[in-house]
C-alpha positions, 0 to 999 in steps of 0.5 A: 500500500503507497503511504499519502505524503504530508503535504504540510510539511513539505516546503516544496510543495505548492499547497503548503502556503494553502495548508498554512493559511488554512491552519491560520484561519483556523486558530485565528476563528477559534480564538475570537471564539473563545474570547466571545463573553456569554452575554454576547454568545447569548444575544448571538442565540437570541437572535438566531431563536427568533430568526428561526421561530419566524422561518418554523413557526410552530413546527419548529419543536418536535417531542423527544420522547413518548411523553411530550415531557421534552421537546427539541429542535426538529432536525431541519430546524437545528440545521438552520438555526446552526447555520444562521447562528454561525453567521451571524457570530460571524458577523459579530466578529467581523463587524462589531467585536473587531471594532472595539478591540 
């Protein structure tokens, strides 16, 4: 069986600079995440419940259980909701966290 050569280790190779800007984007996003407060990862949540609530209305929830007694996200809704919320805390980053750095 061939092994797969590490391209990212490969300073020859002309995907390194690609691997190594990817890996810098990567941390870059995972530490403005972490430095997200609650409260903004709340009013991020808020907004993204409300903007899924219009868009699913009642059908947004479906029992998670023979009991009624819990509730979730029906899976097309969580989906959504999970894009939107990424968006928008992208948009938060970007336009308003940056900014008062």
């Amino acid at each position: 069986m061939k092994k797969n050569k590490d391209i990212s280790k490969d300073t020859e190779s002309p995907y390194k600079s690609i691997v190594t800007a990817f890996n810098e984007h990567v941390q870059m996003l995972t530490n403005m995440e972490d430095e997200l407060k609650p409260n903004e990862m709340e009013f991020i949540d808020e907004i993204t419940t409300q903007i899924t609530e219009e868009r699913f209305g009642e059908e947004m929830y479906e029992s998670k259980d023979s009991t009624d007694a819990c509730f979730g996200l029906r899976e097309e809704a969580q989906d959504f909701y999970n894009e939107r919320y990424d968006e928008i805390e992208n948009l938060y980053i970007n336009l308003i966290k940056k900014y008062n750095e």
